[in-house]
C-alpha positions, 0 to 999 in steps of 0.5 A, a space after each residue: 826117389 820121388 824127383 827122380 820119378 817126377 822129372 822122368 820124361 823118357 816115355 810117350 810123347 816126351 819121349 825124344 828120340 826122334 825129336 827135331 832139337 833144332 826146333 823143340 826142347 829135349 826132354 832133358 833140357 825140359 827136366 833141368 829148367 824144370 828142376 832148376 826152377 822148383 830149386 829156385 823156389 823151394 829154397 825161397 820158401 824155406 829161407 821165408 820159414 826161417 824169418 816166421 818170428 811167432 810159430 806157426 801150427 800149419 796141420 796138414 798142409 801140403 807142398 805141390 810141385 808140377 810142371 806141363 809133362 804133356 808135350 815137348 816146348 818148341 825152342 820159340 816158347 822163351 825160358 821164362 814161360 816154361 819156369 812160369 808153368 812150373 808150380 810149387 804151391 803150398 796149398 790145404 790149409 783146413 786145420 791150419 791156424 795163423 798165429 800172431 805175436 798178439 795170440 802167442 802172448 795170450 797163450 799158455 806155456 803149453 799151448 805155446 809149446 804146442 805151436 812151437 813143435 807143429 812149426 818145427 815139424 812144418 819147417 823141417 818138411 820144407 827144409 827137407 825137401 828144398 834139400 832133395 831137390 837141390 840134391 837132385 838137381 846136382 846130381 842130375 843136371 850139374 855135372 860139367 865135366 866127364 861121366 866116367 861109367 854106367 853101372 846096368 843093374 836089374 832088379 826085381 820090383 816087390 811092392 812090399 819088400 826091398 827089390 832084389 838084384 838079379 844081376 849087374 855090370 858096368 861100362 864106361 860111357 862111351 859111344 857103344 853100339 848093340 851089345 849084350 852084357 853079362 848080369 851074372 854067372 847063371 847066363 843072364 844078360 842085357 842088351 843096351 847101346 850108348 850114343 852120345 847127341 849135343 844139344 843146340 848152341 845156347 842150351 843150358 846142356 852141352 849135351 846128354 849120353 843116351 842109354 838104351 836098354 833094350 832087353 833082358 834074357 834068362 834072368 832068375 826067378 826071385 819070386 816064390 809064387 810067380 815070375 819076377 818083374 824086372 826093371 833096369 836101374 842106370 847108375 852114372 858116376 862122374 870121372 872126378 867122384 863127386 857125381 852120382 846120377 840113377 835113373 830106371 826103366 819101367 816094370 815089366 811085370 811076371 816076365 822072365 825075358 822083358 823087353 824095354 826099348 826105353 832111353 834114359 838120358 845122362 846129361 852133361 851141363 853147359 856150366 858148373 855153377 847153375 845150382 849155386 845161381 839158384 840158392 843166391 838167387 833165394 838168399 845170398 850166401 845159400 850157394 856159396 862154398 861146398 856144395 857136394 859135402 851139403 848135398 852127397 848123393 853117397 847113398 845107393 838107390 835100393 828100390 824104386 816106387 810107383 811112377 808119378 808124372 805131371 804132379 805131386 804133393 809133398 806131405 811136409 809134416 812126414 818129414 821133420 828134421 828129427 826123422 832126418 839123421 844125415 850130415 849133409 842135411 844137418 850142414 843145409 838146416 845150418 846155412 839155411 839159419 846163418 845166411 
């Protein structure tokens, strides 16, 4: 959820609708070099972590990831230095110690378990969110083939519970002009449009269908003490199954009849096997085999957070693998040891 804010450039000066291609990057094409580049490192770091041979006790530290959201790169700035912009960066080392084979063998059993499970909870953070962005990067950027259909759900956004739906419908992804579907029986609706644009030859995306959500009317009221604050989820899935892509509009707070006018874009890419190049380049075998049954995107979206743009940081300490239960992530932590 977190990336799916994080490379969300469909607002303010990213916004591309009117954007020259021939002379500037798409924001999507922005977004996958981006996501193809924190893959590339984030993968390096967790493979590194599977080499440490003495644990570690890294308290606090921290993984930010950013990128230059600011403007759109003309075509004349090469690849190379928009992934050189991108940064992964562990920094925050105030409570962390540099443990040696020499300290660990002067240590107490205790203390050495102590640094034995400070190490796995920084490892499983690493390998967890190296996970979630190859997972990310699949859905979002690696579909080759066919997007089948586009499900338009709006939910109401509530900062301390789960959102609830207020309606939903489903199209296929084809050119559509203004239309207006039906959210539910109550006489709620939403207009939207789709239009499909290419992408110049020798972009790393054949092209991007563009989604429109213009506007809502007549929704009903989910909340007990004022008017709701709708938002409108996008969610593509690909002719064959294996894709899954979500996407959202901004809120509109304490309204009825909100009016979006914003464009999400679902991406088609130009090859298959970009994610696969990515884990190689990390470790070789890290991209061989099934990567969808390692990286499922099965799981519905339930609600979304605050937006995050420019940068994050990523407490890796919160997520060890124990607090991890899925199988997909069970068969990554696995490859990740035996490559």
């Amino acid at each position: 959820e977190v990336f799916m804010h994080f490379l969300d450039l469909h607002q303010g000066k990213r916004a591309d609708s009117n954007v020259d291609l021939a002379s500037t990057f798409g924001a999507a094409e922005l977004g996958e070099i981006v996501a193809h580049e924190i893959v590339c490192r984030l993968a390096r770091l967790a493979v590194a972590c599977q080499s440490v041979k003495v644990p570690q006790k890294w308290v606090g530290s921290s993984v930010a990831l950013g990128y230059d959201s600011g403007v759109l790169p003309p075509r004349s700035a090469s690849e190379g230095a928009i992934r050189d912009a991108v940064l992964v960066n562990v920094f925050d080392w105030g409570r962390s110690e540099l443990n040696t084979v020499d300290k660990e063998r002067h240590m107490t059993p205790e203390e050495q378990q102590n640094r034995k499970k400070f190490w796995g909870y920084y490892k499983g953070g690493i390998e967890h969110l190296a996970w979630v962005a190859a997972k990310t990067y699949l859905h979002r950027f690696g579909n080759s083939d066919k997007w089948e259909k586009v499900t338009l759900t709006v939910y109401d956004f509530d900062s301390m519970t789960k959102d609830d739906s207020m309606g939903s419908f489903s199209v296929p992804l084809k050119d559509t002009d203004l239309l207006e579907g039906k959210l539910n029986d109550s006489g709620a609706t939403l207009t939207y449009s789709i239009k499909w644009r290419d992408f110049p030859a020798g972009s790393r995306l054949k092209g991007t269908w563009r989604i429109s959500i213009h506007k809502a009317e007549k929704l009903p009221n989910k909340d007990h003490v004022s008017l709701s604050d709708p938002y409108c989820m996008i969610t593509a899935l690909s002719t064959n199954g294996k894709y899954k892509l979500e996407q959202v509009t901004s809120v509109v707070p304490n309204n009825l009849n909100p009016v979006w006018e914003e464009t999400l874009d679902v991406p088609v890419a130009s090859v298959n096997n970009s994610l696969e190049t990515a884990l190689e380049h990390a470790r070789p075998g890290l991209g061989k085999g099934d990567l969808h049954s390692m990286l499922s995107n099965a799981e519905k979206q339930k609600s979304i957070s605050k937006s995050l743009t420019g940068s994050i940081s990523v407490m890796t300490r919160m997520s060890s693998s124990k607090s991890v239960s899925s199988s997909g992530f069970s068969k990554w932590t696995e490859r990740l040891q035996n490559v």
